[in-house]
C-alpha positions as CSV (number, residue, x, y, z in Angstrom):
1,X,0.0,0.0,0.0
2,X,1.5,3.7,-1.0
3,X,0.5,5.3,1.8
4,X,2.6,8.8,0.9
5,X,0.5,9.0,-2.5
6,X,-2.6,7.3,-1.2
7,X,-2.6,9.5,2.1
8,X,-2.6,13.1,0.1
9,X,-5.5,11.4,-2.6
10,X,-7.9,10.2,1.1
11,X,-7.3,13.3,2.4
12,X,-8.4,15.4,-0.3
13,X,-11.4,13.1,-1.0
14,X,-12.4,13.4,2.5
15,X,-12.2,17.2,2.2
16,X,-14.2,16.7,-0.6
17,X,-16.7,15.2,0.7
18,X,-17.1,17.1,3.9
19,X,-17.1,19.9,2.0
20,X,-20.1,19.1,-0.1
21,X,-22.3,17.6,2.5
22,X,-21.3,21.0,4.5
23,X,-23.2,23.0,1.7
24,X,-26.2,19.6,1.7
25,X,-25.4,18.9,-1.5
26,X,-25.6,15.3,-3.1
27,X,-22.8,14.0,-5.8
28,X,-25.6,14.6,-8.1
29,X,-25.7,18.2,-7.7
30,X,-22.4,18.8,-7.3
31,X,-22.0,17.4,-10.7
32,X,-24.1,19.0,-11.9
33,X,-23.3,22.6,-10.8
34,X,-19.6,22.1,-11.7
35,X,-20.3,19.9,-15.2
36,X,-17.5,17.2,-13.7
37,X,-19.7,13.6,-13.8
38,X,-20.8,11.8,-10.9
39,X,-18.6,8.8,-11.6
40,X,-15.6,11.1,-11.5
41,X,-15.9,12.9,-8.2
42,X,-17.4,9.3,-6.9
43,X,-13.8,8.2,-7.7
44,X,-12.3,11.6,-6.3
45,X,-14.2,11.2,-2.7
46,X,-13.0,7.4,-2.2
47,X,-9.6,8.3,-3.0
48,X,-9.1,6.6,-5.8
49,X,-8.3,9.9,-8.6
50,X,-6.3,13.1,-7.2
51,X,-8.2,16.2,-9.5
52,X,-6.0,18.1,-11.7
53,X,-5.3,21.9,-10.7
54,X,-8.2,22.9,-12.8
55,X,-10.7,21.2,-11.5
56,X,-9.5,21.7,-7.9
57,X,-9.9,25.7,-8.5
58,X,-13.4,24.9,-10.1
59,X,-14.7,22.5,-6.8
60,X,-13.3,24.9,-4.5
61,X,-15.5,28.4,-6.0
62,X,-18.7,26.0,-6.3
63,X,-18.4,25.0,-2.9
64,X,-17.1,28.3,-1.5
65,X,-13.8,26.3,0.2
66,X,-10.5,28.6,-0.4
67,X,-8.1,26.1,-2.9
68,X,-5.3,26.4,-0.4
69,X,-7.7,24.9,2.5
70,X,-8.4,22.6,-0.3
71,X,-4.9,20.9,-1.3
72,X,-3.9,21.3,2.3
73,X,-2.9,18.0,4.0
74,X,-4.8,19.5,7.6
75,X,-7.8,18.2,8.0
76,X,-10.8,19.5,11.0
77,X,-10.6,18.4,14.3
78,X,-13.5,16.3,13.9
79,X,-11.2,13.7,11.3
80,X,-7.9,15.0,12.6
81,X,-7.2,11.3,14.3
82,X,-8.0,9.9,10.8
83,X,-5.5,11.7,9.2
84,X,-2.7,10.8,12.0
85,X,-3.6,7.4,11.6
86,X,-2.7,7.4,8.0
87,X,-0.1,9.9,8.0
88,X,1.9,7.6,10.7
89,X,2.4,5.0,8.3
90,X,1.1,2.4,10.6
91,X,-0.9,0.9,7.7
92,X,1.7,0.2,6.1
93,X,3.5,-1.5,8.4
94,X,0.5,-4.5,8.2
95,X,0.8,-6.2,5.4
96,X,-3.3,-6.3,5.5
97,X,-3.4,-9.0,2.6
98,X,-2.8,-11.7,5.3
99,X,-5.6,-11.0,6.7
100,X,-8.3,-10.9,3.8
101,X,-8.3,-7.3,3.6
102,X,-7.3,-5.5,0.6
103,X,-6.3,-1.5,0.0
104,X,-9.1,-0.1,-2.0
105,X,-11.3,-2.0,1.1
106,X,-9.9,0.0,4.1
107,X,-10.1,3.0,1.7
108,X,-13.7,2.9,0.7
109,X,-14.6,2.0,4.4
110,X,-12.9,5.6,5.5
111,X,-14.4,7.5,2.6
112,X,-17.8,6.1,3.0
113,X,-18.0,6.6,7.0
114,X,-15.7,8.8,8.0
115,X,-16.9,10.3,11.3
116,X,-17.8,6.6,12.4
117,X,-14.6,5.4,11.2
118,X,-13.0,8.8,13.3
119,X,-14.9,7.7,16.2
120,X,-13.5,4.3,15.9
121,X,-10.4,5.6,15.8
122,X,-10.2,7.7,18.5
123,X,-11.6,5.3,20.6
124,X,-9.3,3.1,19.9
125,X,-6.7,5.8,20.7
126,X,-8.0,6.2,23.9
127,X,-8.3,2.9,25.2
128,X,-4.5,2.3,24.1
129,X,-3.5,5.5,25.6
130,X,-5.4,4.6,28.7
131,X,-3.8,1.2,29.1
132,X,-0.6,2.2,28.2
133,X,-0.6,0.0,24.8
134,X,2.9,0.5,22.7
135,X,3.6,0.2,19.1
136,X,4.8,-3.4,20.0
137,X,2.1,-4.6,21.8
138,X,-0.1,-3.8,18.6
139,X,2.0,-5.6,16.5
140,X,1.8,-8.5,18.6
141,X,-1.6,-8.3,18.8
142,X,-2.0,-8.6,15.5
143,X,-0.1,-11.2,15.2
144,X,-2.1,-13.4,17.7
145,X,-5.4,-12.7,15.7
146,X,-3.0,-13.8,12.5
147,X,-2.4,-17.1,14.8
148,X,-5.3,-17.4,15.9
149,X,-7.0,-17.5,12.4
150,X,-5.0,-20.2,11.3
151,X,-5.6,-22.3,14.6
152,X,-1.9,-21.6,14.6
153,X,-0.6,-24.4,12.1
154,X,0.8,-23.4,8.9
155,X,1.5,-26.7,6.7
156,X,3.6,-24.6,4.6
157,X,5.8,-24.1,7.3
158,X,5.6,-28.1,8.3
159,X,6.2,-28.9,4.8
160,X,9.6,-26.3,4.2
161,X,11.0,-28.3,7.4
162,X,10.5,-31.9,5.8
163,X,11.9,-30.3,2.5
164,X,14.7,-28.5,4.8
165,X,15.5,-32.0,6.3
166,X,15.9,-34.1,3.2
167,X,17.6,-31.6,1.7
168,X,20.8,-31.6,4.4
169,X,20.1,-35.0,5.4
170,X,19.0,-34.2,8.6
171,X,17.4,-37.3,10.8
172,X,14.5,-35.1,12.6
173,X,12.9,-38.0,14.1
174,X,16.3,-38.3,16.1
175,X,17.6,-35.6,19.0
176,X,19.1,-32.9,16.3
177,X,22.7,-32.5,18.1
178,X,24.1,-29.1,18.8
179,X,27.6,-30.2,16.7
180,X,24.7,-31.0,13.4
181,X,23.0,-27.2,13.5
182,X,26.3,-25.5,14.1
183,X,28.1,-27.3,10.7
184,X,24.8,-26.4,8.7
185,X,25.6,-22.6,9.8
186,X,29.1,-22.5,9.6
187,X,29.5,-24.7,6.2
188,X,26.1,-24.1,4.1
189,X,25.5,-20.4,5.0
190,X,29.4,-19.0,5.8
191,X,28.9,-18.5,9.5
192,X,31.0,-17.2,12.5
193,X,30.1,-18.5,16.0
194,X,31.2,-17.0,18.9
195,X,30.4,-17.2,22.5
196,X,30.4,-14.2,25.4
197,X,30.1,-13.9,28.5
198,X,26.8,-11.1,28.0
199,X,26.0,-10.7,32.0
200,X,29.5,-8.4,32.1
201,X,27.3,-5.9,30.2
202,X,24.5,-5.5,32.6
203,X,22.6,-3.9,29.6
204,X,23.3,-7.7,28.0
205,X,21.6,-9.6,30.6
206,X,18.4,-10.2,29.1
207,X,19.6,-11.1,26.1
208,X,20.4,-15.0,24.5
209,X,22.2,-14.1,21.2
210,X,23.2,-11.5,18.7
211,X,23.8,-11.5,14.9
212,X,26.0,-9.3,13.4
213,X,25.1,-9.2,9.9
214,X,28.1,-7.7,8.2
215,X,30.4,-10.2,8.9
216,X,27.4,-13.3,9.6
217,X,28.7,-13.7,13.1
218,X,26.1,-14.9,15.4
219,X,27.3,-14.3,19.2
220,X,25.5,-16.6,21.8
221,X,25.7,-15.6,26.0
222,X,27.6,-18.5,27.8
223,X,25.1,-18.8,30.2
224,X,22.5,-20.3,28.1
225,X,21.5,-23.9,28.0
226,X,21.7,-26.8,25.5
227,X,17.9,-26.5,24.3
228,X,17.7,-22.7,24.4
229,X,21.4,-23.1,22.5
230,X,20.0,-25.5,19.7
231,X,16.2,-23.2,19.3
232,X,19.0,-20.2,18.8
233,X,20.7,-22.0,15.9
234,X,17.5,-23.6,14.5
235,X,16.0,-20.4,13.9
236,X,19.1,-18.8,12.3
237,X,19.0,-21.3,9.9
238,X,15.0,-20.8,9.5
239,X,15.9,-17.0,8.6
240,X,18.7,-18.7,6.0
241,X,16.5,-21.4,4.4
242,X,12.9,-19.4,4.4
243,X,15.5,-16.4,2.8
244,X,14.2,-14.1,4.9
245,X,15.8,-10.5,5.3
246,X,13.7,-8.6,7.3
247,X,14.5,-9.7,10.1
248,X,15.4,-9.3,14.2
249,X,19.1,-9.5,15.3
250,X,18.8,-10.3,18.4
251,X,16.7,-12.9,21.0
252,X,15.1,-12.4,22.7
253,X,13.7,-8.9,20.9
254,X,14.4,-5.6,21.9
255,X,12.4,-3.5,19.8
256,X,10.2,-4.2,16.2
257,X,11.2,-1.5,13.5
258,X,8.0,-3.2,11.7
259,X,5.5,-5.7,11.3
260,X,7.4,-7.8,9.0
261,X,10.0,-8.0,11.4
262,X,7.0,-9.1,14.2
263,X,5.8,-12.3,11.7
264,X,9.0,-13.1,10.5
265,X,10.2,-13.5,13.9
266,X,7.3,-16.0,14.4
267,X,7.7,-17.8,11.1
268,X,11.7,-18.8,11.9
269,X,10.6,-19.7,15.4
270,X,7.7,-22.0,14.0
271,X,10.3,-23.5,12.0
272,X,12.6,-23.7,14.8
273,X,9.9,-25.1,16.6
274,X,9.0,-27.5,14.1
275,X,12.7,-28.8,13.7
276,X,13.8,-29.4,16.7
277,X,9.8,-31.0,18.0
278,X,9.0,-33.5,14.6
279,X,5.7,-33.4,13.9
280,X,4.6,-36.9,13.3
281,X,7.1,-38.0,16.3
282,X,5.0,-36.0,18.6
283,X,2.1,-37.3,17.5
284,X,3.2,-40.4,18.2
285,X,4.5,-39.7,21.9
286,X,1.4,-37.9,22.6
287,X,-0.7,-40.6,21.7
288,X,1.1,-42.6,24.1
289,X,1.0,-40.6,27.0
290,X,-2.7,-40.1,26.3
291,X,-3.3,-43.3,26.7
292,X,-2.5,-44.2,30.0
293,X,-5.1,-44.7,32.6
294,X,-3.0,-42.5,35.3
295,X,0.5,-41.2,33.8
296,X,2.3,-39.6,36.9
297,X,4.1,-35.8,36.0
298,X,7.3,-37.4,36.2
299,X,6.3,-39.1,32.6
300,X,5.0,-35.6,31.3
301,X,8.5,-34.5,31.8
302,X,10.0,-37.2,30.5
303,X,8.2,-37.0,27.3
304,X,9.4,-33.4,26.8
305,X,13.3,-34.3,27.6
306,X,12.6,-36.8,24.4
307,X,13.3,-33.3,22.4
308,X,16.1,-31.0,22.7
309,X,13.9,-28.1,23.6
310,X,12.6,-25.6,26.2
311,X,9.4,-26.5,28.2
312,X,8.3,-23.0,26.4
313,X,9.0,-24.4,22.9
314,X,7.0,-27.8,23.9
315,X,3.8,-26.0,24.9
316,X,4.3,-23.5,21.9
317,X,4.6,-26.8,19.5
318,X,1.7,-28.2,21.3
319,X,-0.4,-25.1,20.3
320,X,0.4,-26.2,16.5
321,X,-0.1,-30.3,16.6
322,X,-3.3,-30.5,19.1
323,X,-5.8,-28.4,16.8
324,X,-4.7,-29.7,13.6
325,X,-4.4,-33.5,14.6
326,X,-5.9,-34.3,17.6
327,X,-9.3,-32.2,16.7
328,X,-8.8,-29.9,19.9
329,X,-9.4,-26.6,18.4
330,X,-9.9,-24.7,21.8
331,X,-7.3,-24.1,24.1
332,X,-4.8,-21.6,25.8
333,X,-1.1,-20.8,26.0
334,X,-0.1,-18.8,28.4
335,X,3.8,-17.7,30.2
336,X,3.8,-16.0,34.0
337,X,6.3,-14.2,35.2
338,X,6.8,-14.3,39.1
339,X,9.7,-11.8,41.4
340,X,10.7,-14.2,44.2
341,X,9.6,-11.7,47.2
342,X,6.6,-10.3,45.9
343,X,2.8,-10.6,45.4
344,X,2.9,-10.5,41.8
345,X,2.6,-12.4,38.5
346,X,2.5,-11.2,35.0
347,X,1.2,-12.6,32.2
348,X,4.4,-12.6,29.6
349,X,2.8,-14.3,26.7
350,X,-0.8,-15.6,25.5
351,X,-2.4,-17.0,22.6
352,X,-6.3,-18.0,22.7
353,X,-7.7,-20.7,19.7
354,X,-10.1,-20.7,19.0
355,X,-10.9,-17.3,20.6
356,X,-11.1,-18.3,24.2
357,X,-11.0,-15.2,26.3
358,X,-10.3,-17.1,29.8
359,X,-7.5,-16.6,31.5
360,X,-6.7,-13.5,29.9
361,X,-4.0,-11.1,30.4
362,X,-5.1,-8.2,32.8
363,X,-4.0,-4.5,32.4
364,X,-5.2,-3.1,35.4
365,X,-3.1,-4.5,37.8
366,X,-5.7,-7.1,38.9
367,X,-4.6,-9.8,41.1
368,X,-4.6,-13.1,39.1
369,X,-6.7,-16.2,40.7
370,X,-4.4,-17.4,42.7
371,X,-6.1,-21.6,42.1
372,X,-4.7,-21.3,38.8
373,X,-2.4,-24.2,38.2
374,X,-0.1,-22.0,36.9
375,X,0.7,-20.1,39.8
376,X,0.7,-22.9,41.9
377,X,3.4,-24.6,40.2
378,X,5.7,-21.2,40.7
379,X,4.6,-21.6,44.2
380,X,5.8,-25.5,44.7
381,X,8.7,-25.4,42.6
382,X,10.2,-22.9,44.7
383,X,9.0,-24.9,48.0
384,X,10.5,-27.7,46.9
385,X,13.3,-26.3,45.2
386,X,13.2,-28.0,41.5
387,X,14.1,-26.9,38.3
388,X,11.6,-27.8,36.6
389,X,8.1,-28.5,38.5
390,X,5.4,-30.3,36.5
391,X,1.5,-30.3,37.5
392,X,-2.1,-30.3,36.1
393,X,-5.2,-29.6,37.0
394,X,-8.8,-29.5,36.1
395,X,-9.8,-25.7,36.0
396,X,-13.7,-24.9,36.2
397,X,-14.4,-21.0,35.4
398,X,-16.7,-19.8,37.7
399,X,-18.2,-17.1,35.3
400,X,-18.2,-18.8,32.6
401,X,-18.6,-22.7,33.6
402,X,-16.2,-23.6,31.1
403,X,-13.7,-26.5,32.1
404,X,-9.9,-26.9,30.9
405,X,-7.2,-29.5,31.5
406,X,-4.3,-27.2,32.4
407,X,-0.7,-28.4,32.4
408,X,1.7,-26.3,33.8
409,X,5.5,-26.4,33.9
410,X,7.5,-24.0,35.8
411,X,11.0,-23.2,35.8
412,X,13.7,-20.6,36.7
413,X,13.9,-17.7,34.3
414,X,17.7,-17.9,33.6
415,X,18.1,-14.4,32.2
416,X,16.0,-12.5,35.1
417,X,17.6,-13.0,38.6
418,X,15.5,-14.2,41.6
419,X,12.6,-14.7,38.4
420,X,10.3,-17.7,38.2
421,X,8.3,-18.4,35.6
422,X,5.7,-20.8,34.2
423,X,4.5,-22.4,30.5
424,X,1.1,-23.3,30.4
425,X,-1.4,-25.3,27.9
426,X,-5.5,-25.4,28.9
427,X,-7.8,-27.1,26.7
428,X,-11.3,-26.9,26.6
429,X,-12.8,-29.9,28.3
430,X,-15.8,-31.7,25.6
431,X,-17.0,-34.7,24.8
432,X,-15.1,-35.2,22.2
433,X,-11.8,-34.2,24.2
434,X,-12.9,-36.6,27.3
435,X,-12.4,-39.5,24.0
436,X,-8.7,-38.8,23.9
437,X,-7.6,-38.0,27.7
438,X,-8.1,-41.3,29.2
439,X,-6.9,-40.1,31.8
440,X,-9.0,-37.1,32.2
441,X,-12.0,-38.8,35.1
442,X,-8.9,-40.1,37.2
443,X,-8.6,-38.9,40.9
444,X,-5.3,-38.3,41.3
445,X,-6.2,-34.7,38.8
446,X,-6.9,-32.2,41.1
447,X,-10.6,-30.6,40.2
448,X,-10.8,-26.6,41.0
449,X,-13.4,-23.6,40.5
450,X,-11.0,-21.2,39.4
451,X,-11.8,-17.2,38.6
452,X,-10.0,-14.4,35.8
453,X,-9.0,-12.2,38.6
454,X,-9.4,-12.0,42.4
455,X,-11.3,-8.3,41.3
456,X,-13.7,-10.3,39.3
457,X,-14.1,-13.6,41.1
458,X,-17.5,-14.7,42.5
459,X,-16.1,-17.9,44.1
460,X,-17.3,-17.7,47.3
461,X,-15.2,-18.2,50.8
462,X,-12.2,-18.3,48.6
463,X,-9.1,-18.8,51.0
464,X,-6.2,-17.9,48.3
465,X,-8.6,-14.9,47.6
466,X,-5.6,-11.9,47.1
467,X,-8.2,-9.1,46.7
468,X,-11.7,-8.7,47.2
469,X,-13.5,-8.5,44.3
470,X,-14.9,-4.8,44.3
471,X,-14.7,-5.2,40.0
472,X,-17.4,-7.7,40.4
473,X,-19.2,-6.0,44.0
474,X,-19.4,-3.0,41.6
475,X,-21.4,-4.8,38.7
476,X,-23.8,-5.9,41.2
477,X,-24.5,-2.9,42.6
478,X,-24.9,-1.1,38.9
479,X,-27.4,-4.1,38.5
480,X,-29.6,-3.5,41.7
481,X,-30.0,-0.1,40.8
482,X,-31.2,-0.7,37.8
483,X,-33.5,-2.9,38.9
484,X,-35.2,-0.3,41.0
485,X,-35.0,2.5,38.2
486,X,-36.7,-0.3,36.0
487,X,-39.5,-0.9,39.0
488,X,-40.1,2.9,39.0
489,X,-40.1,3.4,35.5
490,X,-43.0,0.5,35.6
491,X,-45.0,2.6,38.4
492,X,-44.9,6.0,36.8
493,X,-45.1,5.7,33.5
């Protein structure tokens, strides 16, 4: 989308069109007081044709506008946020074809509403301003919904990594070894590995790798493991084989110049992903586990150590294969963040399929429920002192009545000091689902009415309660006095 030449042909049209309606006149008559046809200043309002200077000078004495207020970019307070929205470019940043929606689309919806569309905007505006949203966080937004359309599976993806592994001769349904990615880097695509020491920068701490693209040296921090050491190198060679430029350099991120750089990002690490956690072979495994009657946690953890890979890049791949081949098309993903000391946990991460809006991240600074599983795995993992604490649990949503199997993993954040932090998977409990879990009536699953937030909760006598839930208090009392105002409405009318 040209947004420089398609921004100053909107904004004109717009003008346009305000302009006419300001004097109540239809296309019709405007056509017919300035002998220019109806089709043509159709095309003019919408966008779509930029007059010449002739007919600019002719529109501006029939509708009493001066021409410089005419070809000027400034537009009224009433569509100013319109034209920031466009003028910042931010459009075309999102490559909107992924997402069904062509140019001449988003233009006609502007130039046929544009006070509703303003309105939109500037709500929108608002709410972001309000809760502190960044440039970043859109992009990621967007690309959830982009995830979350596709059930997050993309066979082309699956099918580049089988192509990718015949190609190089690469065994996927084996552990991929370290000494295997590195020679694919250094031999088919000229790379310099080096490894540093990053905590002696403190401003380095957070970070896993860096790629220096001048010279195709990829530095990697000393202090990260094996699997977070072989999704590093997986996904460089994603960016190599996918040939993609645009592109982050380093991991984790720092900042998104772009929304190409935002689903790129996510494409290599799908691949990664994909790699390093075979597709069919996890199939297979999880068909096994599912299986069993009563499988303990120490066999949940087991499975995942058959893969070279983080407990994050498990649940992630388990967000691919359980929609697409195990028919479980509802479910969530979610990472909290927990400060040893304190009373709080984040959420880091989330991705809803299909559309699931419970547990949900929380910007008010809303206590989570403290009965999710995921919290309580922080909690026992640091009482019993493990690195890598596994547990599940039947959650039942109060407000909603909805029931998920949750697993949970938590582990020590290994870039944030004193940080804990858990990787979890909930799937909506069906019929259907009950089928596969055989496990899923056992006893030895703890069952528990969980809430969003402590702020929203209506469980009642709720001992792990962290707030009270004035959110929810407050909707009741908005409801009883409405209730009244309804009864005296009744009487007196």
């Amino acid at each position: 989308m040209n947004i420089e030449k398609d921004y100053i042909k909107l904004i004109f049209g717009l003008k346009l069109k305000q302009a006419r309606t300001n004097k109540n006149l239809s296309l019709f008559g405007l056509a017919k007081i300035t002998d220019l046809s109806k089709s043509y200043l159709n095309e003019i309002e919408k966008g779509k044709k930029y007059p010449k200077t002739d007919k600019i000078i002719l529109l501006s004495e029939k509708l009493d506008v001066s021409y410089d207020n005419m070809v000027s970019l400034k537009l009224d307070n009433n569509l100013a946020p319109i034209g920031e929205i466009l003028k910042s470019g931010i459009l075309k940043e999102i490559p909107l074809e992924i997402f069904g929606i062509q140019e001449n689309d988003l233009i006609d919806i502007i130039a046929n509403a544009p006070a509703k569309v303003n309105a939109f905007i500037s709500t929108i505006i608002e709410i972001a301003q309000h809760y502190n949203l960044t440039r970043e966080s859109f992009f990621l937004a967007s690309l959830r919904s982009y995830q979350e359309a596709h059930t997050n599976y993309f066979e082309d993806l699956e099918q580049k990594v089988l192509q990718f592994s015949k190609a190089f001769h690469v065994n996927i349904e084996a552990k991929i070894s370290i000494e295997e990615l590195t020679a694919i880097l250094i031999e088919e695509y000229g790379y310099t590995i080096k490894e540093l020491v990053f905590s002696e920068q403190e401003q380095l701490g957070d970070l896993r790798s860096i790629f220096v693209p001048k010279s195709k040296t990829l530095l990697l921090s000393l202090d990260i493991d094996e699997p977070q050491k072989s999704f590093i190198l997986a996904k460089e060679i994603a960016y190599n084989y996918l040939e993609i430029t645009e592109r982050l350099y380093t991991f984790s991120w720092i900042k998104f110049d772009n929304f190409d750089q935002v689903l790129n990002n996510f494409y290599a690490s799908y691949f990664a992903g994909a790699l390093l956690i075979p597709r069919q072979k996890l199939i297979d495994e999880l068909n096994l586990f599912l299986s069993k009657t009563d499988p303990k946690p120490q066999e949940m953890i087991a499975l995942m150590s058959g893969f070279n890979v983080s407990p994050e890049s498990f649940y992630q791949r388990l967000t691919n294969i359980l929609p697409k081949d195990f028919q479980l098309k509802n479910l969530f993903f979610l990472r909290l963040s927990h400060q040893i000391g304190t009373d709080t946990y984040q959420i880091k991460k989330e991705l809803h399929i299909t559309n699931q809006q419970e547990p949900h991240a929380n910007e008010m600074n809303e206590h989570y429920c403290r009965r999710w599983v995921s919290i309580r795995t922080i909690e026992q993992s640091l009482k019993q002192k493990k690195s890598h604490f596994f547990d599940a649990q039947i959650s039942s949503y109060e407000n909603s009545k909805n029931e998920y199997l949750v697993f949970s993993s938590a582990t020590p954040d290994p870039f944030k000091i004193d940080c804990i932090r858990s990787i979890s998977v909930g799937i909506l409990i069906t019929p259907g689902m009950k089928k596969k879990f055989k496990f899923i009536e056992s006893d030895s699953i703890k069952k528990q009415i969980v809430g969003v937030t402590c702020e929203t909760c209506a469980v009642k006598n709720c001992l792990e309660r962290a707030s009270p839930p004035i959110q929810l208090e407050q909707k009741m009392r908005n409801e009883n006095t409405d209730f009244i105002v309804q009864q005296y409405m009744t009487k007196f009318s």
